[in-house]
C-alpha positions, -999 to +999 in steps of 0.1 A: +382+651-071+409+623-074+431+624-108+419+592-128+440+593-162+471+597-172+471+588-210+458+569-239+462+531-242+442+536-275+474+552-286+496+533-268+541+536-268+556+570-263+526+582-240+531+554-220+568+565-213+573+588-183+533+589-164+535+586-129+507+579-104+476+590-105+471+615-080+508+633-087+493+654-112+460+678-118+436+664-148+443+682-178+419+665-202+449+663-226+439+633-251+412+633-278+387+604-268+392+573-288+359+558-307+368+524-315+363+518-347+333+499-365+344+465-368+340+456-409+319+426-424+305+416-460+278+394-467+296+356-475+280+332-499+259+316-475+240+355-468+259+357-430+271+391-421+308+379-414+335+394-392+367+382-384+382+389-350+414+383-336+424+377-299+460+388-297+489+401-274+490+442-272+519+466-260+529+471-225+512+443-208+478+447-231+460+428-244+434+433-276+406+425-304+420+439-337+443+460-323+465+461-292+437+474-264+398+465-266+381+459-297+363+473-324+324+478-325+300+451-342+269+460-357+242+443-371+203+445-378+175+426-361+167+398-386+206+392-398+222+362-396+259+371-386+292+343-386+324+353-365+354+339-370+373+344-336+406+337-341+432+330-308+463+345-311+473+345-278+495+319-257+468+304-235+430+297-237+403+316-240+365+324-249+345+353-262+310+360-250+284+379-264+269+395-233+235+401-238+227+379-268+201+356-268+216+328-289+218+288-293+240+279-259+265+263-278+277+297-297+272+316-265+310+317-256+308+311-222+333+284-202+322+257-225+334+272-256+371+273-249+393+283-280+430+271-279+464+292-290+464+290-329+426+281-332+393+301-347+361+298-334+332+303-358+299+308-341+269+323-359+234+332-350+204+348-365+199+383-343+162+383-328+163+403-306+151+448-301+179+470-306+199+473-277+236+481-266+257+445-259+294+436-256+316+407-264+348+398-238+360+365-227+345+337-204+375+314-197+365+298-162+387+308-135+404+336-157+381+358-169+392+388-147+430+393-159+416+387-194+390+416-195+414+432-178+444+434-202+416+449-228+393+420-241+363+435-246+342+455-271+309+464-281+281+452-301+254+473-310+221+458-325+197+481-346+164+477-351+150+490-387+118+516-375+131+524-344+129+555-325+149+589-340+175+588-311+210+602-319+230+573-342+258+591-360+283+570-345+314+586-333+296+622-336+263+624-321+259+585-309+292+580-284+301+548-270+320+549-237+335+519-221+349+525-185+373+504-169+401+509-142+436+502-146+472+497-125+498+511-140+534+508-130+558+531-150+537+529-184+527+497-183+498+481-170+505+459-140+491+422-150+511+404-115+484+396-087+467+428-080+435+437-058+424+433-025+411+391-011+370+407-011+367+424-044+398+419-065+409+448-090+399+483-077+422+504-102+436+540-093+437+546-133+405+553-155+400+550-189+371+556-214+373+537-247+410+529-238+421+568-234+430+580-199+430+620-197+403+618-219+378+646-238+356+650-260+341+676-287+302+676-300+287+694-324+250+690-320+225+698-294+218+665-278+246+638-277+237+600-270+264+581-247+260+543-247+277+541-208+293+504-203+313+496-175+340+471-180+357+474-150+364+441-130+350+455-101+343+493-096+308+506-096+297+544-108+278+567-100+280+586-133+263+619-142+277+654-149+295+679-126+270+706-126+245+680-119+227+686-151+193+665-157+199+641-188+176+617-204+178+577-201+162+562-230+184+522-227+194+495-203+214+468-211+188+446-228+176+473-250+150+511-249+131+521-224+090+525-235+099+564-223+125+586-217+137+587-178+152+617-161+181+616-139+209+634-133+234+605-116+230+569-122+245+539-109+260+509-135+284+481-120+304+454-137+288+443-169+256+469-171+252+493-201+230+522-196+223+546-227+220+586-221+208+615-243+223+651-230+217+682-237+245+708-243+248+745-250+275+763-283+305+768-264+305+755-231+321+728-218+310+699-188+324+675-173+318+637-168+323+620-132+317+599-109+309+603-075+312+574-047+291+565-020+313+583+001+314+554+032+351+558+039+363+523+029+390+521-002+379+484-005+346+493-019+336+495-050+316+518-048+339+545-031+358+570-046+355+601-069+365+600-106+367+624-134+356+606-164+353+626-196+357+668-206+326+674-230+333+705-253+307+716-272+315+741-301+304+773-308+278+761-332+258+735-324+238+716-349+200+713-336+188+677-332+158+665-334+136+664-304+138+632-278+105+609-291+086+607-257+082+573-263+109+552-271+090+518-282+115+500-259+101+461-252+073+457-229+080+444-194+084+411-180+049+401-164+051+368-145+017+350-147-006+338-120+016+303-108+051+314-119+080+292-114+100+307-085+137+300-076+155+312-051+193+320-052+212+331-018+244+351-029+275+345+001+310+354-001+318+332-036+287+309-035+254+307-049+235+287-031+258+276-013+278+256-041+311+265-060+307+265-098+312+230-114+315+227-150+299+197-152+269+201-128+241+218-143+221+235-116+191+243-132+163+231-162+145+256-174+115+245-201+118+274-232+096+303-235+090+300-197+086+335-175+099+324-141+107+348-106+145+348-095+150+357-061+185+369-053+193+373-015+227+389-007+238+379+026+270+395+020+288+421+007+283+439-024+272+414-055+255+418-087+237+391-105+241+385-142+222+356-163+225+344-199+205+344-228+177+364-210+161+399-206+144+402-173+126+431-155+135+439-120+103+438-099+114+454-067+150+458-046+143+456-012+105+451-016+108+482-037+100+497-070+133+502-090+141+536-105+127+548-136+162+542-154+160+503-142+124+495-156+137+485-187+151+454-202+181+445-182+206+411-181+223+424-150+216+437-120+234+453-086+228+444-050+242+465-023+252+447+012+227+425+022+202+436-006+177+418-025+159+416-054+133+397-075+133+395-113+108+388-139+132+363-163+118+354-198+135+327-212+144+319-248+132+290-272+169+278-278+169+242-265+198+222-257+199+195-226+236+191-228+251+227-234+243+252-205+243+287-204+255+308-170+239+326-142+267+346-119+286+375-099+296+398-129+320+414-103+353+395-116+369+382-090+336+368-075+332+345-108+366+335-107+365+322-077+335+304-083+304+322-080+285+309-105+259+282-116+249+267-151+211+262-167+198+247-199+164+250-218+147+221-232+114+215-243+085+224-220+073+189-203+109+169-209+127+187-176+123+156-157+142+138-185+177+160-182+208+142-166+223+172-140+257+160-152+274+171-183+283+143-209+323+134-202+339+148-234+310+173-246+330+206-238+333+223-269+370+236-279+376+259-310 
């Protein structure tokens, strides 16, 4: 197993002073695993949860939200209506998305919501959506891989009043871990060009919530983990050493109806995936990753990691038992005469166009349920699209695992893969403002793997101009 960590950006100066590479040294599982804090808000005069956020320059080549490396957590309740005020302290551009929420397009934070050096950005929304693990990280076109890079990126978690008695102490029994792989060049994280011309970033450095050489300690019988991979490029394969069976009860778009065994699953670029495991008083387990073992250092799926030591104490407090049911939403069921549309995936084109910020590539009328098709002629890809929950209907004309029948935003496709989805749109409509469909794989985006969509209202799709207005890009 291949040493991944070598110290805490959470913590950040002196333990960035004297590490070396990564496979130099045995793991030692040194540093207490960082929970970012929960971000704070009040209620403002107008009744919006508010929260302020700040984009700003970090230590040693970071960069963060609040702080000098990722963010804090946001959390709000189904029915809220939440205001942020994202503020840019940083010297160039940028945007923050809220991967995962279904919101107007204009306060989704994608390309078309650039905020400037000095500026705030103050989106807000009414949550209506099930309780599900999403994340907020920027969306500048052509940049967004050295920005989530540096450390812009967080989570939000949405909670659902009524829902199912899972783990939710946060911090103790309810654990988020956000993975992402690093370059480091004698403490400091290498921001020059870095990564290979197919994939971009593959990292030799791992690090959970922003601590490399991390562990943990739990006090209770079963443990939640909400799993999110941050990573520009790499793709897990994330279960336990000892190849324990744990319990998946959430994808990325919110619970499963039931509880799923597995004992490894697979998240790439962008995907969340929410675990309950069971430990025993005393004994200690570790977290890894294994790769798919092919030989090829450019893939990103290869390679071994250690991720995470889980010590348990000698007393554990019992936890309630898993619900077998979870309540999660109810799948995506196209009906007889569905919309299809067809999307072939190539090296960095869909369909074989280069994004355009001002083409819109697709009208969709609100509320519809449509199939997607993804073909990937290429190499490893995965899909992700805005504003929607979809449910995968088969990969390779086959079912998906158990763990992938819930509510998911993005998915993975292998080499020459593909897939077809069951997409349910929202009732946000605006003709102008699009939302995006794309390669969550970084460099793939970047480069200009992505297309844009609106909604409007069921019957006027014939009426929307395919070009964006000169002038209508919104800037903070």
């Amino acid at each position: 197993m291949k040493r991944r960590s070598l110290l805490s950006l959470a913590v950040l100066g002196p333990l960035l002073s004297g590490c070396s590479s990564a496979d130099e040294q045995p793991l030692t599982f040194a540093n207490r695993l960082h929970i970012p804090p929960l971000a704070p808000s009040e209620i403002d005069p107008d009744g919006f949860r508010s929260f302020a956020l700040s984009l700003q320059p970090g230590k040693n080549g970071t960069w963060g939200i609040n702080g000098d490396h990722l963010g804090p957590t946001v959390r709000a309740k189904r029915g809220e209506r939440v205001r942020m005020a994202v503020t840019n302290r940083l010297p160039e551009a940028t945007t923050l998305h809220w991967h995962g929420m279904r919101l107007p397009a204009r306060m989704d934070g994608g390309p078309h919501q650039s905020i400037e050096p000095g500026a705030t950005w103050t989106p807000q929304w009414t949550v209506d959506q099930p309780a599900a693990t999403t994340w907020f990280h920027p969306h500048p076109h052509g940049k967004t891989a050295m920005h989530v890079y540096r450390g812009l990126a967080g989570l939000f978690l949405l909670d659902e009043p009524g829902g199912p008695a899972l783990p939710s102490d946060y911090g103790a029994d309810d654990i988020p871990l956000i993975v992402q792989d690093k370059i480091l060049d004698d403490g400091r994280l290498v921001t020059g060009p870095v990564g290979n011309g197919t994939f971009g970033l593959l990292g030799d450095t791992i690090m959970i919530n922003g601590t490399i050489d991390p562990y943990v300690e739990v006090t209770t019988t079963q443990v939640r983990f909400r799993l999110l991979n941050a990573s520009n490029t790499r793709v897990y394969r994330i279960g336990f050493a000892d190849n324990r069976t744990f319990q998946v009860v959430g994808g990325d778009a919110g619970l499963l109806r039931e509880p799923a065994p597995a004992d490894r699953v697979k998240i790439s670029p962008g995907e969340r995936i929410e675990i309950v495991a069971a430990f025993s008083p005393g004994e200690t387990v570790v977290l890894n990753s294994i790769g798919e073992n092919r030989r090829d250092a450019n893939d990103p799926e290869e390679d071994d990691f250690e991720l995470l030591k889980v010590v348990a104490a000698a007393v554990l407090k019992p936890s309630k038992p898993l619900p077998q049911t979870l309540g999660g939403p109810a799948p995506v069921i196209p009906p007889p005469g569905a919309r299809v549309r067809r999307f072939t995936l190539s090296g960095s084109e869909i369909n074989g166009r280069d994004m355009d910020m001002n083409r819109i590539d697709e009208v969709v009328p609100a509320g519809a349920v449509e199939i997607w098709e993804i073909d990937n002629t290429t190499y490893a890809h995965n899909f992700h699209i805005h504003e929607v929950a979809f449910t995968i209907l088969d990969i390779n004309g086959e079912r998906p695992p158990a763990y992938l029948a819930g509510p998911k935003d993005t998915v993975f496709l292998k080499k020459h893969a593909d897939v077809r989805l069951a997409v349910r749109f929202g009732r946000h409509t605006d003709p102008v403002t699009p939302y995006m469909y794309h390669c969550h794989l970084l460099r793939h985006e970047d480069k200009g793997m992505m297309g844009q969509f609106v909604i409007v209202d069921p019957g006027t799709e014939h009426l929307v101009p395919r070009t964006i207005p000169t002038g209508h890009h919104h800037h903070g």
